[in-house]
C-alpha positions as CSV (number, residue, x, y, z in Angstrom):
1,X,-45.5,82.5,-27.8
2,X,-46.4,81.6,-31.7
3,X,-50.4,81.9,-32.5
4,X,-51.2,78.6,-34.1
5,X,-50.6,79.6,-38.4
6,X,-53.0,76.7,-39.7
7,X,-55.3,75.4,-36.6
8,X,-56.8,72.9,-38.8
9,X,-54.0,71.5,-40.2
10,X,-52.6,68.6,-38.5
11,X,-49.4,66.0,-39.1
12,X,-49.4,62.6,-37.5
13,X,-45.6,61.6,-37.9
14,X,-45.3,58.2,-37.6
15,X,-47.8,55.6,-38.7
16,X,-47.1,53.0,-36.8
17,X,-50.0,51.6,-34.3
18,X,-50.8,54.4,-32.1
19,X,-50.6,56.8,-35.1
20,X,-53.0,55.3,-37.3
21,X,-55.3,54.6,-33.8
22,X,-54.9,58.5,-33.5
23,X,-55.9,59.2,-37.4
24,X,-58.9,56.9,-36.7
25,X,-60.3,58.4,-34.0
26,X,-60.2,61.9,-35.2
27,X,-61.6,60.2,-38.5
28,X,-64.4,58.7,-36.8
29,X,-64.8,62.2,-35.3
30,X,-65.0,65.5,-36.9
31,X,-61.7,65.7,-39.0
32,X,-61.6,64.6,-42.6
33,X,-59.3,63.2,-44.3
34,X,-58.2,66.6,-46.2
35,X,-57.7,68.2,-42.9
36,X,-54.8,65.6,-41.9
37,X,-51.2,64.5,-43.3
38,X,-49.7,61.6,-42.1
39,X,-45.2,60.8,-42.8
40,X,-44.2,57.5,-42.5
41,X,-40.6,56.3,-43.6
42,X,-41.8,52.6,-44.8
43,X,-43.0,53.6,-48.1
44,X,-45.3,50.2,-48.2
45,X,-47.0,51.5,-44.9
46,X,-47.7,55.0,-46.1
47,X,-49.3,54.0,-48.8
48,X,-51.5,51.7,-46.6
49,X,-52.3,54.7,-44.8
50,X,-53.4,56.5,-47.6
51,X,-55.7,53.8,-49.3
52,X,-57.4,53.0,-46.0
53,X,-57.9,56.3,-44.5
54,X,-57.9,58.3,-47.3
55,X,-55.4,60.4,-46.3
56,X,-51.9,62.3,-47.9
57,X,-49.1,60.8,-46.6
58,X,-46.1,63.5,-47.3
59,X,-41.8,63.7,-46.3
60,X,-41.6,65.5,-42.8
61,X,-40.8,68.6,-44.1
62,X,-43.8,68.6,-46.8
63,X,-46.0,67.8,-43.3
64,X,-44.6,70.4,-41.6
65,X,-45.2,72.4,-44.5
66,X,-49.2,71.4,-44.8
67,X,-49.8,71.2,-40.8
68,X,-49.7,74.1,-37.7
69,X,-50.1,70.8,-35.2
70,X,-47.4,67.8,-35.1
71,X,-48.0,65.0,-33.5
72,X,-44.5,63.0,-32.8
73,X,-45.9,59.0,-33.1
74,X,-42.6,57.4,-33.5
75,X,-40.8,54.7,-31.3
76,X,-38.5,56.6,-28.6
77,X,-35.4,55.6,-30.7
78,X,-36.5,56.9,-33.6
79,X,-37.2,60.5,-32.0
80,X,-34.4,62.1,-32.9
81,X,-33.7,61.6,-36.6
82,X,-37.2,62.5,-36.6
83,X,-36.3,66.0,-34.5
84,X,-33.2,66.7,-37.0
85,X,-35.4,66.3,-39.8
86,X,-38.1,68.7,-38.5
87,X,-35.8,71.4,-37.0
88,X,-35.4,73.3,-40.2
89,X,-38.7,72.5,-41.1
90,X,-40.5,74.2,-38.6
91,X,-41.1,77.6,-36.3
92,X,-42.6,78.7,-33.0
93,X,-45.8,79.1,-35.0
94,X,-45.8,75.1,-34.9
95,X,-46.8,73.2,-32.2
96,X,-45.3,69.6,-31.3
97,X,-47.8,67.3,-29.8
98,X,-45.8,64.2,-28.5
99,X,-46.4,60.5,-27.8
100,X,-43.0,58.9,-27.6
101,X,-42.6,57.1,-24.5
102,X,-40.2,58.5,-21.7
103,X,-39.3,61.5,-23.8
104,X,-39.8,64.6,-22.0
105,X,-40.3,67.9,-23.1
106,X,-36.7,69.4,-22.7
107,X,-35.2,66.6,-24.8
108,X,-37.9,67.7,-27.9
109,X,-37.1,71.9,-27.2
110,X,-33.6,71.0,-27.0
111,X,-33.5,69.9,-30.1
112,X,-36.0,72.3,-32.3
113,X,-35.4,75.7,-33.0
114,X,-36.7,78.5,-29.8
115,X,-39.6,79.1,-28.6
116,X,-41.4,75.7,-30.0
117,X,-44.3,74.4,-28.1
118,X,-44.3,71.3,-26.9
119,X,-47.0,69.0,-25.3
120,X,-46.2,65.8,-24.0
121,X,-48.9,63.1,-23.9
122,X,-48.6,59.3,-22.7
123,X,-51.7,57.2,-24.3
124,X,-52.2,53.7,-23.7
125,X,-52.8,50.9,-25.9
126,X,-56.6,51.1,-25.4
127,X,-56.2,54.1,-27.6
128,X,-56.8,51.3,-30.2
129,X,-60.6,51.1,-29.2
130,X,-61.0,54.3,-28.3
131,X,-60.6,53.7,-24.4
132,X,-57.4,55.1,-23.8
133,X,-56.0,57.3,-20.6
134,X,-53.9,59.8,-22.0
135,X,-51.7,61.9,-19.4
136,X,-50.4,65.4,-21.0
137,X,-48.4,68.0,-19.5
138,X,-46.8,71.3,-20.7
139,X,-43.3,72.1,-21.3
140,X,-41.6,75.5,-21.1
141,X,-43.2,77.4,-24.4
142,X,-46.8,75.9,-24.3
143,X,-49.8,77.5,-22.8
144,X,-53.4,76.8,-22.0
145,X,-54.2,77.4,-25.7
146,X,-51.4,74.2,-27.3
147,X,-52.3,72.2,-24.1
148,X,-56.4,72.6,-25.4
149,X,-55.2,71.6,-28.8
150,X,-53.6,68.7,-27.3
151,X,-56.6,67.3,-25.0
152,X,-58.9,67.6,-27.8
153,X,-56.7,65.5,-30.4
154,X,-56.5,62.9,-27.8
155,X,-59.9,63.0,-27.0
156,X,-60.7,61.1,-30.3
157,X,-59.1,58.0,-28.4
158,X,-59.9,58.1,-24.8
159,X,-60.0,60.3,-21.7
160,X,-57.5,62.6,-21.0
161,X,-56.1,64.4,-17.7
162,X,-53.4,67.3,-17.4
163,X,-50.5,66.3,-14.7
164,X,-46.9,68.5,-14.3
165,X,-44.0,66.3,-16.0
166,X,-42.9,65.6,-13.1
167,X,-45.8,62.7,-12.5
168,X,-45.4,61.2,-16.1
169,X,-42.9,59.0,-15.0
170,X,-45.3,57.7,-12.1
171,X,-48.6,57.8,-15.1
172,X,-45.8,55.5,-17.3
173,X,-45.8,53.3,-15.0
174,X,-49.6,52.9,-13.7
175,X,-51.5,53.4,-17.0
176,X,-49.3,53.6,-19.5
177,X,-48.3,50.0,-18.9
178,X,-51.4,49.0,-17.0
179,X,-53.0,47.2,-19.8
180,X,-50.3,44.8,-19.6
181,X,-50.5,44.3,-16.1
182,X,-54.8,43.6,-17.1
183,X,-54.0,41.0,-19.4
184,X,-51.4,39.4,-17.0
185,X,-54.4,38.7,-14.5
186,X,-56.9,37.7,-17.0
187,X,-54.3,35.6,-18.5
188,X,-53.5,33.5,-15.2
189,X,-57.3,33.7,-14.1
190,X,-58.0,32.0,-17.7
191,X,-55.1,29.1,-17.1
192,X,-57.0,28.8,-13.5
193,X,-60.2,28.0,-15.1
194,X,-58.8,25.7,-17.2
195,X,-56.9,23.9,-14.2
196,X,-60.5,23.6,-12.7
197,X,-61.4,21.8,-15.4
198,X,-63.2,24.4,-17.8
199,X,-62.3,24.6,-21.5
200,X,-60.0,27.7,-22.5
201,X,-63.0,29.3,-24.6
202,X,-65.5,29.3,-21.8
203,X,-62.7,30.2,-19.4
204,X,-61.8,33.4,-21.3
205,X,-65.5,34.1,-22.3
206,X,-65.8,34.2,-18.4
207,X,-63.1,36.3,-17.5
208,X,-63.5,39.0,-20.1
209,X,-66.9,39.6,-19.7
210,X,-66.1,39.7,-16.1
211,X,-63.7,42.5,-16.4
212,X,-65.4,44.2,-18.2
213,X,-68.6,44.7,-16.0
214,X,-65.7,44.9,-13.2
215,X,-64.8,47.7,-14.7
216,X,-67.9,49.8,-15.6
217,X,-69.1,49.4,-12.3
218,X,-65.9,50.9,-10.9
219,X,-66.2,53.8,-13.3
220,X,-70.1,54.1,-12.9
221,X,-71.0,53.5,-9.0
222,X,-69.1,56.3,-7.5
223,X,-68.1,53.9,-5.3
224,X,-64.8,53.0,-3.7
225,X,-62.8,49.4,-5.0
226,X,-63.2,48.1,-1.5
227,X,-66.9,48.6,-1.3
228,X,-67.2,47.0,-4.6
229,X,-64.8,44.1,-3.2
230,X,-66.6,43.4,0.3
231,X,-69.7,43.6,-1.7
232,X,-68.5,40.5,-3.0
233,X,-67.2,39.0,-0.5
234,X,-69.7,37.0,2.0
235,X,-68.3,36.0,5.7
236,X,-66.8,32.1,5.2
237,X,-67.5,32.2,1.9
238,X,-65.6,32.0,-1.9
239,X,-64.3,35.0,-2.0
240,X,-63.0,35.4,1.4
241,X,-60.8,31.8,1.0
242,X,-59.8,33.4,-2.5
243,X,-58.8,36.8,-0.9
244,X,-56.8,34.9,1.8
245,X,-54.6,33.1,-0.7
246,X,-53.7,36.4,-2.7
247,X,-52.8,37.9,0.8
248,X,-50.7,34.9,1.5
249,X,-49.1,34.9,-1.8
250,X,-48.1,38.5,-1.1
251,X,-50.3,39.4,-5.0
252,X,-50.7,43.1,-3.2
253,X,-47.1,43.9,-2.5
254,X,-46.0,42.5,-5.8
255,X,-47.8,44.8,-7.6
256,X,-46.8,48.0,-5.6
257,X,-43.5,46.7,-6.1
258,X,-44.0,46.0,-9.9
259,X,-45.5,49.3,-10.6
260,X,-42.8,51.1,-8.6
261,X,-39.9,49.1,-10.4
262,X,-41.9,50.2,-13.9
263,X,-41.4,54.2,-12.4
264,X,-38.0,53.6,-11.8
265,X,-37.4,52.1,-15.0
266,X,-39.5,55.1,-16.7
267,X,-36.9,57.4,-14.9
268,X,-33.8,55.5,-15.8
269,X,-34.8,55.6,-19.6
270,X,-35.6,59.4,-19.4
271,X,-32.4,60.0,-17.8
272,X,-30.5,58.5,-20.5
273,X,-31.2,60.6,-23.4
């Protein structure tokens, strides 16, 4: 297993949204701007990159050149022209930090030369205020010391937990795609509001703010979602008539079943590389 040449220098390959929320954070952190190069294809984005954050934004191979740490930010179809431009580039001294949706770990070594570490992380949209949950998992050259280098990167952005790669498909589906899933809710709750007769601002101001203390005191109290719920939830009361109509509607089973056909899915798109 390569020691780590150049542990400050890192390489953010691809600056597209969860690239430059990555750069940020570890801006806003303690990286400078010398201590990171970014690649980006669209030359018009690049240099955006570079006049906002201050940053060099080099060809892969002059990354690879400049940077011990890669992190892979680039759209699952793009992976592998990115992979065939970095496998001459780079050695087992390197390590590969990945965000690319549903690509696993063999895929990435199968393409690089031997012996390349690889650590496979799935953020989530939040990243973009640093609130994301970020899953990462080892593949078959990395050990505790890439998978540190790893956490800590995506620390910048969020919380992060270590699963096998064998649960990312099941992490896909529950928080990678979970904020969509949030803003599906608040989205109907909103158009309820308005039904009732409020206007779509208040509605929304409502919501949101409700979510958002929903939240903390699920993260905060220690205490389990259905003490939280009965809390709320007086006998013959609101919340009781509300709860029965989301029973009715069957809202629980379609989102074990949604969240199970997103897994599925997640495995499917793995399977086909």
């Amino acid at each position: 297993m390569g020691e780590l040449a150049l542990p400050d220098g890192l390489a953010i390959l691809g600056g597209g949204k969860i690239g430059e929320a990555l750069l940020s954070g570890l801006l806003r952190g303690e990286r400078g701007p010398a201590d990171i190069v970014v690649s980006e294809k669209h030359a018009e984005r690049a240099a955006y990159l570079e006049r906002t954050h201050g940053v060099r934004a080099l060809d892969v191979a002059g990354a690879a050149g400049a940077a011990a740490t890669l992190v892979l930010a680039v759209k699952p179809q793009d992976i592998d022209s990115l992979l065939a431009e970095l496998a001459d580039a780079i050695t087992p001294a390197h390590l590969i930090v990945s965000v690319a949706a549903g690509v696993t770990t063999a895929h990435i070594q199968s393409r690089l030369p031997a012996g390349v570490p690889v650590v496979r992380c799935m953020p989530n949209t939040p990243a973009l205020v640093d609130q994301a949950m970020t899953a990462i998992c080892a593949g078959d050259h990395a050990g505790e010391q890439h998978l540190a280098v790893a956490e800590s990167l995506l620390q910048a952005v969020g919380k992060v937990v270590r699963v096998p790669e064998s649960q990312l498909d099941a992490v896909t589906a529950l928080s990678g795609s979970g904020p969509a899933y949030f803003f599906y809710l608040v989205e109907a709750m909103i158009d309820a509001g308005i039904l009732l007769g409020l206007p779509r601002a208040l509605a929304a101001e409502l919501i949101v703010q409700t979510a958002i203390g929903s939240a903390v005191m699920l993260r905060d109290s220690g205490e389990h979602p259905v003490q939280l719920r009965e809390a709320v939830t007086s006998p013959g009361g609101t919340t009781i008539a509300a709860i029965r109509e989301l029973e009715v509607h069957g809202v629980r089973a379609a989102l074990l079943a949604a969240i199970e056909a997103a897994c599925l899915r997640s495995r499917e798109l793995g399977a086909a590389e």
